[in-house]
DRENKE-239203 format. One record per atom (N, C-alpha, C): residue number from 0; x, y, z; atom name. Coordinates in pm, 1 decimal, padded with zeros to 6 digits. Layout:
# residues N
{site NUM,{X,Y,Z},CA}
...
***
This chain:
# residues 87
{site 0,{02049.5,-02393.6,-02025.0},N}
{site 0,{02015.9,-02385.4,-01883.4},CA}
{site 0,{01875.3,-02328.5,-01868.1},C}
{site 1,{01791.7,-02378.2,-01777.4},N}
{site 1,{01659.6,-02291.8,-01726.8},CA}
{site 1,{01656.4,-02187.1,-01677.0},C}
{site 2,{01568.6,-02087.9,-01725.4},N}
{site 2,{01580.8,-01978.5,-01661.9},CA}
{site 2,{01471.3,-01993.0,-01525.5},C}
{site 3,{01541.9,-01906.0,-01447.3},N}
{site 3,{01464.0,-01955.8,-01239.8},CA}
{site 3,{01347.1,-01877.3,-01293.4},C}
{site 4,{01330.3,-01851.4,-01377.8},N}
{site 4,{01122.3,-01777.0,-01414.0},CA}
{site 4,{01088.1,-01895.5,-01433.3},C}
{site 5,{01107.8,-01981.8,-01526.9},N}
{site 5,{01028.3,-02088.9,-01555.9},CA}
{site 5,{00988.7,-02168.8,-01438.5},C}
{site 6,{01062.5,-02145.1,-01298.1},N}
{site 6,{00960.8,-02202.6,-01221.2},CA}
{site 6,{00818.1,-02154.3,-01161.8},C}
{site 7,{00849.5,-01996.0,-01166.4},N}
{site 7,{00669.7,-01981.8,-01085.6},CA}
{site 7,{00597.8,-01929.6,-01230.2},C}
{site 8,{00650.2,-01870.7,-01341.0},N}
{site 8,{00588.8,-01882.2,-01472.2},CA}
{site 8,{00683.1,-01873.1,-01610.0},C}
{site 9,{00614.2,-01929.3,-01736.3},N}
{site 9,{00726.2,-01997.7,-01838.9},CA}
{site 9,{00768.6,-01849.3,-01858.1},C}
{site 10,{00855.3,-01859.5,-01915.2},N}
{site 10,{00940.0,-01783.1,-01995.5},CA}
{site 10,{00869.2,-01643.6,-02128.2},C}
{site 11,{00796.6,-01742.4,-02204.5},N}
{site 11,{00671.7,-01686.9,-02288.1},CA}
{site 11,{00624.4,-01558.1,-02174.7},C}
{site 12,{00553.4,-01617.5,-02101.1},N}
{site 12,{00445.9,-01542.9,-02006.1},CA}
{site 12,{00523.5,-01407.4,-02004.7},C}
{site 13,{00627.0,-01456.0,-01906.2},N}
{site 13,{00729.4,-01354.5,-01848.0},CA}
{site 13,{00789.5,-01226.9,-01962.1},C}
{site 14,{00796.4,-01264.6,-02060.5},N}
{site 14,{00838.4,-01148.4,-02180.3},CA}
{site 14,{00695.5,-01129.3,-02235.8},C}
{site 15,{00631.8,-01180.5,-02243.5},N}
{site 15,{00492.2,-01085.5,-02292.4},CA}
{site 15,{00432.6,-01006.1,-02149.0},C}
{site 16,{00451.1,-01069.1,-02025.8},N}
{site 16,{00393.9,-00979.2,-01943.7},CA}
{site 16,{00472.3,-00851.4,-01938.5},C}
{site 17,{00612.7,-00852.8,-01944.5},N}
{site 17,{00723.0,-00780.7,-01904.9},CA}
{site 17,{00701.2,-00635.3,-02031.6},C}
{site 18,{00666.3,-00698.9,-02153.0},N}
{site 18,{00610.2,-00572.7,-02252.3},CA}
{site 18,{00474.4,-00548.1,-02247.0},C}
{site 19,{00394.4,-00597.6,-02204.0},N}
{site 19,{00253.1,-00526.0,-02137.9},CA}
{site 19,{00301.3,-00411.7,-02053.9},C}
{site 20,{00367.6,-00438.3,-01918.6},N}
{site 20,{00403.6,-00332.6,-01868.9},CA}
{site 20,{00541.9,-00247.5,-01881.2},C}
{site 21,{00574.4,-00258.4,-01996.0},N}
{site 21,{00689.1,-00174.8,-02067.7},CA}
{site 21,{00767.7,-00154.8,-01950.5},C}
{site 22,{00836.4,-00305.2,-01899.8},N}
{site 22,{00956.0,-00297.0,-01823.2},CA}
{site 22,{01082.5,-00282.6,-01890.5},C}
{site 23,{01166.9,-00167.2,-01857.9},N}
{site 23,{01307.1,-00188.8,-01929.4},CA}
{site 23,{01390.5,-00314.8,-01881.4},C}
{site 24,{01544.4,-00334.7,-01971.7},N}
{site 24,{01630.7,-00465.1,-01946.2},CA}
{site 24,{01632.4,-00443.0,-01824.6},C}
{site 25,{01668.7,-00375.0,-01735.8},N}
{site 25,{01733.5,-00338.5,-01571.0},CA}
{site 25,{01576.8,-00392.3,-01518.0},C}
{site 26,{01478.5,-00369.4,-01551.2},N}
{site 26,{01376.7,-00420.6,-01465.1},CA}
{site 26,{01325.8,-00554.0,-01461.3},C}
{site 27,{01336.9,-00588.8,-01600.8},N}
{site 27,{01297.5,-00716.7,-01572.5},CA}
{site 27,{01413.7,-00794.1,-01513.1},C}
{site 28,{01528.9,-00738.1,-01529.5},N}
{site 28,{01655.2,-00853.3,-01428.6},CA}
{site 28,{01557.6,-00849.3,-01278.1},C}
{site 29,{01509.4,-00723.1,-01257.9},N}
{site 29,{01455.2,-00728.3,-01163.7},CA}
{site 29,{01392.4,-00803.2,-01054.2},C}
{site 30,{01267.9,-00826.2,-01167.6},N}
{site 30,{01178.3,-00876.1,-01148.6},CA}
{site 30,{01181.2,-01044.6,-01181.6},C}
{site 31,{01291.0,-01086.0,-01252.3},N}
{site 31,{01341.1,-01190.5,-01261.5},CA}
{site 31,{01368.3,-01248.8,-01133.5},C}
{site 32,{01428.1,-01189.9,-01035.5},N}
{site 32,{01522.5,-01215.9,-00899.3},CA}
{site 32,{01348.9,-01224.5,-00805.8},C}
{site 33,{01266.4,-01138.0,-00778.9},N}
{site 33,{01173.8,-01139.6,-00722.4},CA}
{site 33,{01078.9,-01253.4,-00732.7},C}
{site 34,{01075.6,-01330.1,-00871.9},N}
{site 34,{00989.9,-01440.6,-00909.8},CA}
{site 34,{01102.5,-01552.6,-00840.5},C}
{site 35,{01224.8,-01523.9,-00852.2},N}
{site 35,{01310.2,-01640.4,-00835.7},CA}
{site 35,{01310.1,-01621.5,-00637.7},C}
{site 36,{01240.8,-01535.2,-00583.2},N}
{site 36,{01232.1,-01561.6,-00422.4},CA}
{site 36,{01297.0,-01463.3,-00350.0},C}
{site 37,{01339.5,-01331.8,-00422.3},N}
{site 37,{01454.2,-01211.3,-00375.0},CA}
{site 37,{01277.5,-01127.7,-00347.6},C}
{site 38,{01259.0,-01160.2,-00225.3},N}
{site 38,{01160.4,-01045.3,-00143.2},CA}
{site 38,{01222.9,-00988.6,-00072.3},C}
{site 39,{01358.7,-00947.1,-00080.6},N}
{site 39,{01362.8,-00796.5,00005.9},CA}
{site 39,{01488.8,-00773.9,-00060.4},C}
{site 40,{01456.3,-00659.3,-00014.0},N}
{site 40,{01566.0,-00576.5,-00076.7},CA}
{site 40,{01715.5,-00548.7,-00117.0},C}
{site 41,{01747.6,-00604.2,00062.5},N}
{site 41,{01909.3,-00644.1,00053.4},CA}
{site 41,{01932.5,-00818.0,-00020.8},C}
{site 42,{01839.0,-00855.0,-00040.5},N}
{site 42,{01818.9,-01002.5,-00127.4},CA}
{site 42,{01908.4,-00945.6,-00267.6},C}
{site 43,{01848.7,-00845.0,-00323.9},N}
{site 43,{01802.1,-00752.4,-00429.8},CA}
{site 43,{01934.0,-00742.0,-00481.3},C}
{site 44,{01990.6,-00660.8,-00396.7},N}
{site 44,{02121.1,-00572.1,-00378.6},CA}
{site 44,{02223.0,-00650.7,-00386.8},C}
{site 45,{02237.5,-00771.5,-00288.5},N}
{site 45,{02303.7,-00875.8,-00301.7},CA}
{site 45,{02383.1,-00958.1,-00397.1},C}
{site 46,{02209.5,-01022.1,-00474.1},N}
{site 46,{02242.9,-01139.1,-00597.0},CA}
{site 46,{02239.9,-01053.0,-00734.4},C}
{site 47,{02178.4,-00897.6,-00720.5},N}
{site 47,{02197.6,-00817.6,-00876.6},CA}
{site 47,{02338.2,-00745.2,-00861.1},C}
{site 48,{02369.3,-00691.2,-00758.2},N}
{site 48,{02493.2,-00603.3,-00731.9},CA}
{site 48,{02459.5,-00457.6,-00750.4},C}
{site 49,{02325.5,-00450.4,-00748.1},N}
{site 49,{02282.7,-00302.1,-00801.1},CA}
{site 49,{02318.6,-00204.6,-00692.0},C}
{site 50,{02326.7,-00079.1,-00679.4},N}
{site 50,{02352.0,-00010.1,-00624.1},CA}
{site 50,{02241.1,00061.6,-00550.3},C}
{site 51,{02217.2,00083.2,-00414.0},N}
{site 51,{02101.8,00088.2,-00351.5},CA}
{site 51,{02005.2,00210.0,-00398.8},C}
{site 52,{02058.1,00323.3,-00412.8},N}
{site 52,{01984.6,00440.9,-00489.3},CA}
{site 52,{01902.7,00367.4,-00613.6},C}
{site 53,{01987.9,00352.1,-00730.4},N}
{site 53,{01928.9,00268.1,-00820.9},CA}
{site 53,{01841.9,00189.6,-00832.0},C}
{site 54,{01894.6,00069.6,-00706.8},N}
{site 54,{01762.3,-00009.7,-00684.2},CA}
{site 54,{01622.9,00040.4,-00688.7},C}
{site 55,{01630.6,00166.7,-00551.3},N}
{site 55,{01542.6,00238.4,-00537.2},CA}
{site 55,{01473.2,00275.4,-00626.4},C}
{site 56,{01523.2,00353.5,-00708.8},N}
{site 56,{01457.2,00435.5,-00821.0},CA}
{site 56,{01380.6,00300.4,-00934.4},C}
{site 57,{01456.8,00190.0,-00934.7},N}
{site 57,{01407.3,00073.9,-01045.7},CA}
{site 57,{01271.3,00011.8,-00993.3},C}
{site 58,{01286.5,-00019.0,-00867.2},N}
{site 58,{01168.0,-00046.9,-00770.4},CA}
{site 58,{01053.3,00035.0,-00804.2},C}
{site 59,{01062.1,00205.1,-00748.0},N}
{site 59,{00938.9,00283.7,-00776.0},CA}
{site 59,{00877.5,00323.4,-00917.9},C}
{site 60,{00997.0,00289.5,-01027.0},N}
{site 60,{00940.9,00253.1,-01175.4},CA}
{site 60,{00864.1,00136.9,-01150.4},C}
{site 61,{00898.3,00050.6,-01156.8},N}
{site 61,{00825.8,-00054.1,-01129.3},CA}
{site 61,{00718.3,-00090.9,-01085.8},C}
{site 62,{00690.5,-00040.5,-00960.7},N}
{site 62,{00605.4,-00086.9,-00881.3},CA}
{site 62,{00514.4,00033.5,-00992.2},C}
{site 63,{00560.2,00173.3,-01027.1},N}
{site 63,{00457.1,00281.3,-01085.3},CA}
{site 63,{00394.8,00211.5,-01179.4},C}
{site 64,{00445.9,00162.6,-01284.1},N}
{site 64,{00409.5,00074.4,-01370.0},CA}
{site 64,{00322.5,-00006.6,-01359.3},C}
{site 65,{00318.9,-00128.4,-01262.1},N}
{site 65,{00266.8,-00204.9,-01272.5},CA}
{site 65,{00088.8,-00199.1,-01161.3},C}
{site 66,{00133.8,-00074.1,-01074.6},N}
{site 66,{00014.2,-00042.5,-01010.1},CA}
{site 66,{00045.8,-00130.3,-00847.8},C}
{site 67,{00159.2,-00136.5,-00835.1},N}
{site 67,{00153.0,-00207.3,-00678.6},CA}
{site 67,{00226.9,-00141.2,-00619.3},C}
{site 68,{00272.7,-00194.8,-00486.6},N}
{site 68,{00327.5,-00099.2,-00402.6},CA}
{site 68,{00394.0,-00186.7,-00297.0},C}
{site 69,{00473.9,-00307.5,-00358.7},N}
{site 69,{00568.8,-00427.8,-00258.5},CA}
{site 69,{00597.6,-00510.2,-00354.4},C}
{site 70,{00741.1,-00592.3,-00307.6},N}
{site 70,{00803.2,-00655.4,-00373.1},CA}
{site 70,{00688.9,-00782.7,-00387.2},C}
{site 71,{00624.2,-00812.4,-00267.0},N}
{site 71,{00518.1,-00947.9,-00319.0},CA}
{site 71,{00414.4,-00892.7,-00362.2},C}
{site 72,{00411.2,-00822.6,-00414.6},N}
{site 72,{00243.0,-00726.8,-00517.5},CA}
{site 72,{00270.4,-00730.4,-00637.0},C}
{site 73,{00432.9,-00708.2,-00684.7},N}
{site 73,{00471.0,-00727.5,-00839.1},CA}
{site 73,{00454.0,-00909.0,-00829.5},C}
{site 74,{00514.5,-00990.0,-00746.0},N}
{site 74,{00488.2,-01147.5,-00766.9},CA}
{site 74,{00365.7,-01192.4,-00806.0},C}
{site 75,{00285.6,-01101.9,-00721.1},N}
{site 75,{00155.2,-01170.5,-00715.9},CA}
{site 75,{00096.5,-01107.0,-00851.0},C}
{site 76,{00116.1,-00978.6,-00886.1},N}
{site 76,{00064.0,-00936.1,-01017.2},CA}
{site 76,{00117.7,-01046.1,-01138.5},C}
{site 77,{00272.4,-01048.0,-01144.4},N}
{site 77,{00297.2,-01133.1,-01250.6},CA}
{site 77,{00211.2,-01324.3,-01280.3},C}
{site 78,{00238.3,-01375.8,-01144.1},N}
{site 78,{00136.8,-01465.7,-01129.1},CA}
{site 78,{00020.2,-01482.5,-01163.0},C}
{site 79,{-00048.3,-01388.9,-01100.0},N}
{site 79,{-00224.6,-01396.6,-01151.9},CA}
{site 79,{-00261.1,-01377.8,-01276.8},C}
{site 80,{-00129.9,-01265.7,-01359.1},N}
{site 80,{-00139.4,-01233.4,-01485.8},CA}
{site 80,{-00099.8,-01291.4,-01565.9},C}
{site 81,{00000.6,-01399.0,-01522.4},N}
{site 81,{00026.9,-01516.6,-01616.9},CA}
{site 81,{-00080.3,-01652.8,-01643.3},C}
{site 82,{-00174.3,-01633.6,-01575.9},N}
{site 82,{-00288.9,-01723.3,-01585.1},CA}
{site 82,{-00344.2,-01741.5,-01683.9},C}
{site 83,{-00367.8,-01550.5,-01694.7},N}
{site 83,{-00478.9,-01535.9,-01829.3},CA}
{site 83,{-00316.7,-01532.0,-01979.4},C}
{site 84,{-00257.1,-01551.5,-01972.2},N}
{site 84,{-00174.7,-01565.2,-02093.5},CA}
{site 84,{-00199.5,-01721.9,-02126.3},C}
{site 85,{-00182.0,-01780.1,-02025.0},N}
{site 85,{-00188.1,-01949.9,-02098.6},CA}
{site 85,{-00005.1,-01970.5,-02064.2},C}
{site 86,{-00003.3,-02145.6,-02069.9},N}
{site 86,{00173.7,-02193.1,-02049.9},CA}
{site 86,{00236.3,-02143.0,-02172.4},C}
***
């Protein structure tokens, strides 16, 4: 089956970007759901089942990490940064 990353970037990209910014397993499910179109939160909560505290706390790792500060700032980071990796 395809994974829903391979549509806005391959797969490759997505695990080398994901250890650039030393995302744990729980984050990149994350950030998996966010590439796949989960911009908000109760999206989030919904299709992962995570628990809203949690969420919380996975989010502000996240976003600390990667230097943004919104669910479309990690998209747009992974995007632009999958450019310079190559398909």
């Amino acid at each position: 089956m395809k994974s829903s990353v391979d549509m806005v970037i391959s797969e490759r990209q997505f695990w080398e970007l994901s250890q650039r910014y030393r995302l744990s397993p729980r984050q990149c499910d994350i950030v998996q759901a966010i590439l796949s179109g989960a911009l908000h939160i109760k999206d989030l909560r919904r299709t992962r089942g995570i628990n809203p505290r949690t969420l919380a706390s996975q989010l502000y790792r996240i976003n600390k990490k990667m230097h943004s500060g919104s669910l479309a700032e990690v998209l747009y980071v992974f995007v632009r940064d999958a450019k310079d990796i190559g398909p």
